[in-house]
ZAMARLUM-357221 format. One record per atom (N, C-alpha, C, O): atom name; y, z, x. Coordinates in steps of 0.1 Angstrom, whole numbers. Example, Ala and Ser with C-alpha at 12.3 -4.5 7.8 and 13.67 -1.06 7.14 Angstrom:
<atoms>
atom rovo N, v -57, w 78, u 132 .
atom rovo CA, v -45, w 78, u 123 .
atom rovo C, v -33, w 78, u 132 .
atom rovo O, v -33, w 85, u 142 .
atom rovo N, v -22, w 71, u 128 .
atom rovo CA, v -11, w 71, u 137 .
atom rovo C, v 0, w 79, u 129 .
atom rovo O, v 11, w 80, u 134 .
</atoms>
This chain:
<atoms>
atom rovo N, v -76, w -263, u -406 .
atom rovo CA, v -78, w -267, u -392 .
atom rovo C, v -93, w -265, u -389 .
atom rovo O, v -101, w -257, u -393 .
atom rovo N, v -94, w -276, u -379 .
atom rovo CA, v -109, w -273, u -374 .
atom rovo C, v -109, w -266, u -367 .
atom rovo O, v -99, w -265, u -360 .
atom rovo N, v -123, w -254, u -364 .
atom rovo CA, v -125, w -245, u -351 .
atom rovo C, v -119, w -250, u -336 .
atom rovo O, v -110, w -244, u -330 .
atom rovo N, v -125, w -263, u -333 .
atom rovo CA, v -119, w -266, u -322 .
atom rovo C, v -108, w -270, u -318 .
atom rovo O, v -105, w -270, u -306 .
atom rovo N, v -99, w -275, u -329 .
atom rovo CA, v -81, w -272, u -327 .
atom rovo C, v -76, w -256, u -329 .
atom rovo O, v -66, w -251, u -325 .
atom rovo N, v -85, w -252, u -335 .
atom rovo CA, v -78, w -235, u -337 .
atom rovo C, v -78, w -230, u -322 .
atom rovo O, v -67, w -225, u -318 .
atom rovo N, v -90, w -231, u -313 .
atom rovo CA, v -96, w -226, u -304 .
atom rovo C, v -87, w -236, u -290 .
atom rovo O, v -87, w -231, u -279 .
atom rovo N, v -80, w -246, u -292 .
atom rovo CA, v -71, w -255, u -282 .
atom rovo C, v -62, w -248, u -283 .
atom rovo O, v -58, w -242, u -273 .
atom rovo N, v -55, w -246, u -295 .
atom rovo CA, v -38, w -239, u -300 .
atom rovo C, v -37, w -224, u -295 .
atom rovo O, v -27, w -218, u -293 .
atom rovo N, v -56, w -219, u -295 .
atom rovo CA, v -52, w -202, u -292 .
atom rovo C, v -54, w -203, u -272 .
atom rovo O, v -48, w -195, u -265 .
atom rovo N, v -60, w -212, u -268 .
atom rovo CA, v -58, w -216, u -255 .
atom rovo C, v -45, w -216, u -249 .
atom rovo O, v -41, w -208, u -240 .
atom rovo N, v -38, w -227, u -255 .
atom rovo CA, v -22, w -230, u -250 .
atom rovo C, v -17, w -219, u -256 .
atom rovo O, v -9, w -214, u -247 .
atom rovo N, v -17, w -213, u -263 .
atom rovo CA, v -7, w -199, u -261 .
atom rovo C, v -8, w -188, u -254 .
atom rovo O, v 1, w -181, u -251 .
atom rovo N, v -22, w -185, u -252 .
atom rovo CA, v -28, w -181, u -239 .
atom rovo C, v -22, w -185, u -226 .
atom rovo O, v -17, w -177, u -218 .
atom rovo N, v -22, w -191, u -225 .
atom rovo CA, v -17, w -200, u -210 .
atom rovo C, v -3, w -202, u -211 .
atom rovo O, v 1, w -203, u -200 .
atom rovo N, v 5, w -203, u -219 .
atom rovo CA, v 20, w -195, u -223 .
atom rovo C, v 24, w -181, u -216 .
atom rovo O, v 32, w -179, u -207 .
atom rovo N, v 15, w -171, u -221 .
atom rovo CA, v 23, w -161, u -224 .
atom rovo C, v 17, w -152, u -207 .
atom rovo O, v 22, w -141, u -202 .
atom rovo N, v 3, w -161, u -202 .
atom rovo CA, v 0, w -158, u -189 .
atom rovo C, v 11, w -162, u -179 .
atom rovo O, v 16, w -155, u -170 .
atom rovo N, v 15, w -176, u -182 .
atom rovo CA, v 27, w -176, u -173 .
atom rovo C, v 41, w -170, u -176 .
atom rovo O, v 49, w -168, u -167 .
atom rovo N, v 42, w -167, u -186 .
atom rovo CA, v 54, w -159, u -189 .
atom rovo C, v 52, w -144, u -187 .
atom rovo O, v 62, w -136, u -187 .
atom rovo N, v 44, w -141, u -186 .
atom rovo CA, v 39, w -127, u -178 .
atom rovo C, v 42, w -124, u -165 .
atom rovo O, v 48, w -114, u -162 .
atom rovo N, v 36, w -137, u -157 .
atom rovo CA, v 37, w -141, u -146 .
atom rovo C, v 53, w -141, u -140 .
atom rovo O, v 58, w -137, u -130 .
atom rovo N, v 57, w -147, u -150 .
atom rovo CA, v 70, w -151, u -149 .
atom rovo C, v 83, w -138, u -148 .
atom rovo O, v 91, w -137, u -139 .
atom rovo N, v 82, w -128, u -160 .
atom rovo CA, v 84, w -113, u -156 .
atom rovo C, v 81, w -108, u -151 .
atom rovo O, v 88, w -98, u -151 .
atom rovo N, v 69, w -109, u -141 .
atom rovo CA, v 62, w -101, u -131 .
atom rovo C, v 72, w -102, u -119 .
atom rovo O, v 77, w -92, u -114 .
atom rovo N, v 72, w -117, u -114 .
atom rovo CA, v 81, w -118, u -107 .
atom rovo C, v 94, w -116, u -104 .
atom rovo O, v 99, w -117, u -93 .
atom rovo N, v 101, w -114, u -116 .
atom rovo CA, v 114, w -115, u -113 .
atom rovo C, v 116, w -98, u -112 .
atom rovo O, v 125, w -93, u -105 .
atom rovo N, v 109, w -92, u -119 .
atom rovo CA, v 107, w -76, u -115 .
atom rovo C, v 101, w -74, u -103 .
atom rovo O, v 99, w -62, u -102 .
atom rovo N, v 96, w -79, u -92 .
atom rovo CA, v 96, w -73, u -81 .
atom rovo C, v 104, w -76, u -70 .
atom rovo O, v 105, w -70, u -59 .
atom rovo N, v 112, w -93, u -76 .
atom rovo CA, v 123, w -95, u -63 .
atom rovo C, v 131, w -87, u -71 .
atom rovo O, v 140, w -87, u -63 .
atom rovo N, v 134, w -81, u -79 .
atom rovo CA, v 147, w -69, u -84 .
atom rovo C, v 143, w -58, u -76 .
atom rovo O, v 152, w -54, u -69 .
atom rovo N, v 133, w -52, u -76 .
atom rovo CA, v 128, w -41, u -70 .
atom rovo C, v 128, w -42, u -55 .
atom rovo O, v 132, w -32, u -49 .
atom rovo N, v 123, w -52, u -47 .
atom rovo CA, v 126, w -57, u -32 .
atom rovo C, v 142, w -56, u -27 .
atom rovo O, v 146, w -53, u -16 .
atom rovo N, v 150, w -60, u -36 .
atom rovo CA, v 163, w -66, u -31 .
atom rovo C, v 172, w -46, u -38 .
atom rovo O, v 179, w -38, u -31 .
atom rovo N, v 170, w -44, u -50 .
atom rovo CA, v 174, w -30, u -51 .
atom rovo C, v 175, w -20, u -38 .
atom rovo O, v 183, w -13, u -32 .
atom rovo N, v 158, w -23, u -37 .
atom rovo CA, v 150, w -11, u -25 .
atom rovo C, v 153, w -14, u -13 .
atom rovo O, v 152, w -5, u -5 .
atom rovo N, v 157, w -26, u -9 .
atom rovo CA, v 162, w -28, u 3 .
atom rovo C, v 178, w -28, u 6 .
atom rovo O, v 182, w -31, u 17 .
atom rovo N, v 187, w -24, u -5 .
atom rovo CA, v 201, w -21, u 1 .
atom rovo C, v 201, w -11, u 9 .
atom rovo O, v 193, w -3, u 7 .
atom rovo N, v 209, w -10, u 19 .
atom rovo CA, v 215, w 3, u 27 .
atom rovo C, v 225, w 14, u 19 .
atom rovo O, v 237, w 12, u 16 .
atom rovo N, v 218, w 24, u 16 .
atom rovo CA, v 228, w 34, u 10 .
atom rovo C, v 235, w 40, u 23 .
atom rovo O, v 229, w 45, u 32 .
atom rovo N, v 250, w 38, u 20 .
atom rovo CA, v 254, w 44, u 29 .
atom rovo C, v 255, w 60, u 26 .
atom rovo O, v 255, w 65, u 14 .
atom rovo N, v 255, w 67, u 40 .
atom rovo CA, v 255, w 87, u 32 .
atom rovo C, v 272, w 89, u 45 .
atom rovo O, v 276, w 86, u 56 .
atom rovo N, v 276, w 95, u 34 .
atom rovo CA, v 289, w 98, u 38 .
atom rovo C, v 286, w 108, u 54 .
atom rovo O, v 277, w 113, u 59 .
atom rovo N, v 300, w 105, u 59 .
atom rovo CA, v 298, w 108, u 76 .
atom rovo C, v 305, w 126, u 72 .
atom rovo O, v 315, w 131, u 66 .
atom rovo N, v 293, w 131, u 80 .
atom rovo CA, v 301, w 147, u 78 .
atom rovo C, v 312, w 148, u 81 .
atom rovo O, v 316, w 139, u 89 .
atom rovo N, v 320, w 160, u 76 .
atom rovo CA, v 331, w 166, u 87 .
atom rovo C, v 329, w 171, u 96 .
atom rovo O, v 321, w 181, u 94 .
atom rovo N, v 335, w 169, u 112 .
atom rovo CA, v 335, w 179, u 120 .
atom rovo C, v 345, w 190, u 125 .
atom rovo O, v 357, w 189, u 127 .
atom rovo N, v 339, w 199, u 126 .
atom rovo CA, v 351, w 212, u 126 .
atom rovo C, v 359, w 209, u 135 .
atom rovo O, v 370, w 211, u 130 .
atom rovo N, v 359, w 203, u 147 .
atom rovo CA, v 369, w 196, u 157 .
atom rovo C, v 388, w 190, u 146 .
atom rovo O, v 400, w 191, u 148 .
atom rovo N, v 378, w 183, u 135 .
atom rovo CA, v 387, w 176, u 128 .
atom rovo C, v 394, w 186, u 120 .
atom rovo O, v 406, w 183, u 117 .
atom rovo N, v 389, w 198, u 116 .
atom rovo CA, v 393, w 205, u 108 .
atom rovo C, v 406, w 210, u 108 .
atom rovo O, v 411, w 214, u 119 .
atom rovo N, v 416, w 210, u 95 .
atom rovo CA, v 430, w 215, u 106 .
atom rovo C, v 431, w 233, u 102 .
atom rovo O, v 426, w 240, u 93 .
atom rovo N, v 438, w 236, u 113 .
atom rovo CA, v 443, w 251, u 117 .
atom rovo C, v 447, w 258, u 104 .
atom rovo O, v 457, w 255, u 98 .
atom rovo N, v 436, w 271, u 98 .
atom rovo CA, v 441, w 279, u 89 .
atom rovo C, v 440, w 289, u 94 .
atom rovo O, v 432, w 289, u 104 .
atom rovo N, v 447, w 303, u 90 .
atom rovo CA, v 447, w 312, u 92 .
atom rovo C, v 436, w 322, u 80 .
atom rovo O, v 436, w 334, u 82 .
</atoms>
């Protein structure tokens, strides 16, 4: 191969693996947005009102 097809071929794989970088980058931060933004629900206390009658 000549230098300047070596230097095209290492280009385009460059420019591959930038957008497939790119490409994992993003889909790890809408996972991380949509994770981080559920509502955990936290369980509702008991109140002693509710509590039943022991001795």
């Amino acid at each position: 191969m000549s230098k300047q097809n070596d230097k095209s071929e290492r280009a385009n794989w460059a420019g591959a693996a930038a957008l497939a970088g790119a490409a994992l980058g993003s889909a790890a931060l809408a996972a991380v947005l949509l994770y981080g933004t559920r509502a955990k629900e936290k369980p509702t206390p008991s109140h002693p009102e509710d509590a039943p009658e022991t001795d």
